[in-house]
C-alpha positions in Angstrom: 16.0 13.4 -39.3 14.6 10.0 -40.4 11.1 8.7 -39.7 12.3 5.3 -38.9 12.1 5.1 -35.0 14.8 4.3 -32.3 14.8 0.8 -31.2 15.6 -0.3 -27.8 19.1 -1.6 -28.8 19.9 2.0 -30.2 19.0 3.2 -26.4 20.8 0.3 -24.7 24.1 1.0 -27.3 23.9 5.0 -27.1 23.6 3.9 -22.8 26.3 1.6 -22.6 28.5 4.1 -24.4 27.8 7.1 -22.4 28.7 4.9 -19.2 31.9 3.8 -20.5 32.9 6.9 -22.9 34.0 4.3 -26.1 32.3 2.2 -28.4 34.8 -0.8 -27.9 34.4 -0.3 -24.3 30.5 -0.5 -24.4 30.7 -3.4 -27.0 32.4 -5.7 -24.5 29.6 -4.4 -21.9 27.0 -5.2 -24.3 28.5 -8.5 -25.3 28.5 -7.3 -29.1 31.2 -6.3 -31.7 32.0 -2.4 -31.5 31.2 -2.2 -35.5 27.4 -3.3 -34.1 27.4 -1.0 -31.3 29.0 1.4 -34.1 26.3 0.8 -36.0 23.4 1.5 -33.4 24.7 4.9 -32.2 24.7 5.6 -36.1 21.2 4.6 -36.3 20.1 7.0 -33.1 22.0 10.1 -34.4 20.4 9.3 -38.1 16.7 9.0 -36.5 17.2 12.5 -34.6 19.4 14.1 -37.3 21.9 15.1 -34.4 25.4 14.0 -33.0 24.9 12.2 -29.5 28.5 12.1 -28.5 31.8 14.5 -29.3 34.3 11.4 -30.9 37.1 13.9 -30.8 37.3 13.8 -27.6 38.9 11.0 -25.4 36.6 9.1 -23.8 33.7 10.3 -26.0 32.2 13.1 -24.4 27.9 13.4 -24.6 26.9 16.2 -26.2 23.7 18.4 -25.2 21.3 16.1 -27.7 23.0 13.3 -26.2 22.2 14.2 -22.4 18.7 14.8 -23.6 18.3 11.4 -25.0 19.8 9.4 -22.1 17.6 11.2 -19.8 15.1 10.1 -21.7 16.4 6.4 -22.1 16.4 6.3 -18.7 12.9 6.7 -18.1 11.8 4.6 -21.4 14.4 1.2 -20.5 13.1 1.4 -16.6 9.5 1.3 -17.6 10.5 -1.5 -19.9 12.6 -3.4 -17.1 9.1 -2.7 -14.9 6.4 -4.3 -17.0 6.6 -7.8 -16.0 5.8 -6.3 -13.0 3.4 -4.2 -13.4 1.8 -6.9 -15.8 1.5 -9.3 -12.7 -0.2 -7.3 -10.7 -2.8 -7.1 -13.1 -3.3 -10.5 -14.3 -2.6 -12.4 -10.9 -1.7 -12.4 -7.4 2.1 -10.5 -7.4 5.2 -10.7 -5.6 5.5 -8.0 -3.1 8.8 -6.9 -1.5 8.7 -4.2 1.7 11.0 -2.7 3.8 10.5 -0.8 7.1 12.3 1.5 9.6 12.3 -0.3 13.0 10.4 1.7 14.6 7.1 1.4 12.3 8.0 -2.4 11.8 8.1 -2.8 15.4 5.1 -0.7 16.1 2.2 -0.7 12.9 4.4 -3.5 11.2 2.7 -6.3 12.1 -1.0 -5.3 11.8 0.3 -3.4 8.0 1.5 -7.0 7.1 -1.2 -8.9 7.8 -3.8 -6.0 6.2 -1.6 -6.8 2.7 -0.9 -10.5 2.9 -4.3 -11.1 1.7 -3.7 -9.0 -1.5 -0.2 -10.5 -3.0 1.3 -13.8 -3.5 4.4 -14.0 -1.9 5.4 -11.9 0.4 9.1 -10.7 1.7 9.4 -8.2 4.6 12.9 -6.5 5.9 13.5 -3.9 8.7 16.4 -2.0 9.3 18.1 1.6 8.4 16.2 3.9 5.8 19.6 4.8 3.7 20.3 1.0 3.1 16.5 0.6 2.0 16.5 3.4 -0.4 19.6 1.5 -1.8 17.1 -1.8 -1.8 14.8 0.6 -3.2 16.9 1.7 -6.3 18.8 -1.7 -7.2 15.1 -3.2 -7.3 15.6 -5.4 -3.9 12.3 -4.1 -2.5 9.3 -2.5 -4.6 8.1 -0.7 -1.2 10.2 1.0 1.9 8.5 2.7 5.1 10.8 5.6 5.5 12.3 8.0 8.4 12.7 10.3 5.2 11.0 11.6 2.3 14.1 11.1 0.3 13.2 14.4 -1.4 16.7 14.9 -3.1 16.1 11.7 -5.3 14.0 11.9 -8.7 11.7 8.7 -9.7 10.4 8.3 -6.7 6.7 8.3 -5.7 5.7 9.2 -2.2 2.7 8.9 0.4 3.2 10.4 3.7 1.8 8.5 6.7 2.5 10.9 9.6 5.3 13.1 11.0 6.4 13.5 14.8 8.6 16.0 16.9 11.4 14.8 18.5 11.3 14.6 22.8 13.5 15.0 25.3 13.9 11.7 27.8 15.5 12.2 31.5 15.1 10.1 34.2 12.7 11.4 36.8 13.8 14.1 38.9 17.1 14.8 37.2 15.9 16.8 34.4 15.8 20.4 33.7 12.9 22.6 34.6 13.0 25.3 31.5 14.3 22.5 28.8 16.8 25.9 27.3 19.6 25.2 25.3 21.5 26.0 28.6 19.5 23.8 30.9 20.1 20.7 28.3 24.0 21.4 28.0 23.5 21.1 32.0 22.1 17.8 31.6 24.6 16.9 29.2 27.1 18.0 31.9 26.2 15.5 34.7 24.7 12.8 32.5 25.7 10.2 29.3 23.7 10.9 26.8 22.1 8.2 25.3 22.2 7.9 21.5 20.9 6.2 17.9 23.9 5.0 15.7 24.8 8.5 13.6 24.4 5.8 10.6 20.6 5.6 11.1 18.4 9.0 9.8 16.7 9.2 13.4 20.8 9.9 14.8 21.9 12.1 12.0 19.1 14.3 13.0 19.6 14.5 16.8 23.5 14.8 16.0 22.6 18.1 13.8 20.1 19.3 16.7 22.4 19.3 18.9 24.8 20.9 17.2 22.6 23.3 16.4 22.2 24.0 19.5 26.2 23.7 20.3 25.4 21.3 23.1 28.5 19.6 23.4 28.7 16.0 24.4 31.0 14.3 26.2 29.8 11.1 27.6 28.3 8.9 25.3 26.4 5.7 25.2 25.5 4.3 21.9 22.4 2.0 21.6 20.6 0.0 18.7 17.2 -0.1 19.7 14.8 1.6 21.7 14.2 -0.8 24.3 17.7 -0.5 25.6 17.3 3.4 25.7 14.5 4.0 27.8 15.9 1.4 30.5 19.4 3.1 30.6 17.1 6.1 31.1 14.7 4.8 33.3 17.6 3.4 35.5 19.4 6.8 35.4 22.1 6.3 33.7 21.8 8.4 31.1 19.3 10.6 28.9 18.7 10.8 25.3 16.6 12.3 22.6 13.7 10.1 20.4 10.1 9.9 18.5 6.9 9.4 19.5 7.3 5.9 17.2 10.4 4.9 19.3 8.2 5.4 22.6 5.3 3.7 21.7 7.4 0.7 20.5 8.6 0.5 24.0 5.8 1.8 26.5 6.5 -1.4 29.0 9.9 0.7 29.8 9.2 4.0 30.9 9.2 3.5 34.4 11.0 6.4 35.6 11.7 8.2 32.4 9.8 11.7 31.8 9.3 12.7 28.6 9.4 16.3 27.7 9.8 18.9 25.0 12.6 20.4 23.5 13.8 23.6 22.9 13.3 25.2 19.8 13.4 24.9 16.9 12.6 21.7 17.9 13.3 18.6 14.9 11.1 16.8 13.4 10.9 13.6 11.2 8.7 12.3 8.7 7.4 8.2 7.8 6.5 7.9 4.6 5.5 5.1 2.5 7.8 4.8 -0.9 8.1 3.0 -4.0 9.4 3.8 -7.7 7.0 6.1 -9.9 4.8 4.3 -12.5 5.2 0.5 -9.7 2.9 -0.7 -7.0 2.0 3.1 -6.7 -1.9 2.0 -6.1 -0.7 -1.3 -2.9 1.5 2.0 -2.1 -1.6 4.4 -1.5 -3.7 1.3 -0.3 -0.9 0.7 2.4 -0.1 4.3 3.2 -3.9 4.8 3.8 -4.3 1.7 6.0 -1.0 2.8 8.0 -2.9 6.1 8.7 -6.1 4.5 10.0 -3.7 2.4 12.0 -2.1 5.2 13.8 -5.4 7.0 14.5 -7.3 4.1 15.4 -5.5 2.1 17.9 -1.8 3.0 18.1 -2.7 6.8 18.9 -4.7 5.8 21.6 -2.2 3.1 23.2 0.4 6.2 23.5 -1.8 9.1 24.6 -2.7 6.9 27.3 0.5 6.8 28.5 2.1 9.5 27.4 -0.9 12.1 26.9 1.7 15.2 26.2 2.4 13.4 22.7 -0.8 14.8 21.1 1.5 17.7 20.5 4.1 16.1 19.1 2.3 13.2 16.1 0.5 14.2 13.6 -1.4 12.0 11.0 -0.9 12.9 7.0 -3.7 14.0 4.6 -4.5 11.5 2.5 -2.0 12.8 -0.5 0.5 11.6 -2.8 3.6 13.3 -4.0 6.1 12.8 -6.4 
């Protein structure tokens, strides 16, 4: 093992080889000759005193050293690729990229951008689906997402929970059932369309799970974009569907003649949390995830329990926490 210390090319080389499994391969990547990139992967194996990658093998194949050090290339070259960044924030007003689910940029999303404009430069602000965001999210497109998912599966990823919320049961009044069983819904789902999300967005893939949970099998369907559109289908009778507290406060003008109940158990449940990549904007993450909080309690709370009052039981504001 030699005391001299890996440089970042070594990293970027012993990277670019891994990813393409030959030195030649990696050297066009790189946009160097494959005796340089030859010569890198020689310098990182003679700094750890270990072999990185099995040559006898076709494509080179990592070996367990190797899979150690990428993992920790990983980690060194993002931090690296993040300190202009971080750098900005420190020394001046910084660019500040967010994304939100619809139904927290529709509800909290104005207010949240206003609290924040006063604390960055420029400022870009998206809505749409969560699994395109956490894309955005990744590919360094957005530093922040609002989230109908934790995302707990991915790595490198720091989180601050804002609130979670049960789904409910929408029916328009005086066709709905009176126990809200698994029977009593496949009833409904007998004489009525039901009303859906897109299966693409989080908030659909969980109602199309719930239900088969349940094995409430669905006939008629009517598939909606947006909230709005649901509760009037409802409202008018055409149909009845499934949704969050957030979807119903976004659209409180259009419950005339929609009852909203409970489900039957074990009912689903969703969480929004605030997003961003671990060791970035983790403190504007905490300041926003705190302010979205005192949002929701505050004012936004109050504008649906007024309405709705039976949705006490089914919001709930997060601790103050951070998780990784």
């Amino acid at each position: 093992m030699s005391d001299r210390p890996i440089s970042i090319a070594c990293l970027e080389a012993v990277q670019a080889v891994a990813a393409t499994g030959s030195m030649s391969a990696a050297a066009r990547q790189l946009g160097r000759s494959q005796s340089a990139v030859s010569q890198l992967v020689s310098q990182a194996e003679s700094s750890l005193g270990c072999l990185l990658f099995d040559r006898a093998s076709r494509p080179f194949r990592v070996t367990q050293a190797g899979g150690e050090l990428l993992r920790q290339a990983a980690r060194i070259l993002h931090d690296l690729e993040a300190l202009p960044q971080r750098v900005g924030m420190r020394v001046g007003a910084p660019q500040l990229r967010i994304a939100m689910m619809d139904s927290f940029a529709n509800t909290l999303g104005a207010d949240l951008v206003h609290y924040v404009a006063g604390y960055c430069g420029d400022l870009y602000v998206s809505q749409g689906l969560t699994l395109a965001h956490v894309s955005d999210l990744f590919e360094r497109r957005v530093d922040l997402i609002v989230a109908s998912d934790a995302m707990d599966e991915h790595d490198g990823l720091s989180r601050f929970p804002i609130l979670t919320e049960s789904f409910v049961l929408l029916h328009p009044a005086g066709k709905g059932p009176r126990r809200k069983t698994p029977a009593d819904l496949a009833e409904l789902a007998r004489q009525l369309p039901f009303i859906r999300y897109t299966s693409r967005s989080t908030t659909g893939a969980i109602i199309e799970r719930y239900l088969r949970r349940l094995r409430i099998s669905v006939n008629r369907r009517i598939e909606v974009d947006n909230a709005d559109m649901m509760c009037a289908l409802v409202g008018h009778g055409v149909g009845w569907a499934i949704t969050t507290p957030l979807h119903i406060l976004q659209t409180l003008q259009r419950l005339d003649g929609v009852l909203v109940d409970t489900l039957s158990a074990p009912v689903p449940e969703r969480s929004v949390t605030l997003i961003t990549r671990e060791g970035e904007f983790e403190d504007t993450a905490s300041m926003l995830a705190g302010e979205s909080r005192r949002l929701m309690t505050e004012r936004y709370l109050p504008q649906l329990l007024a309405v709705v009052p039976t949705m006490a039981r089914e919001i709930e504001v997060a601790a103050e926490v951070r998780r990784g």
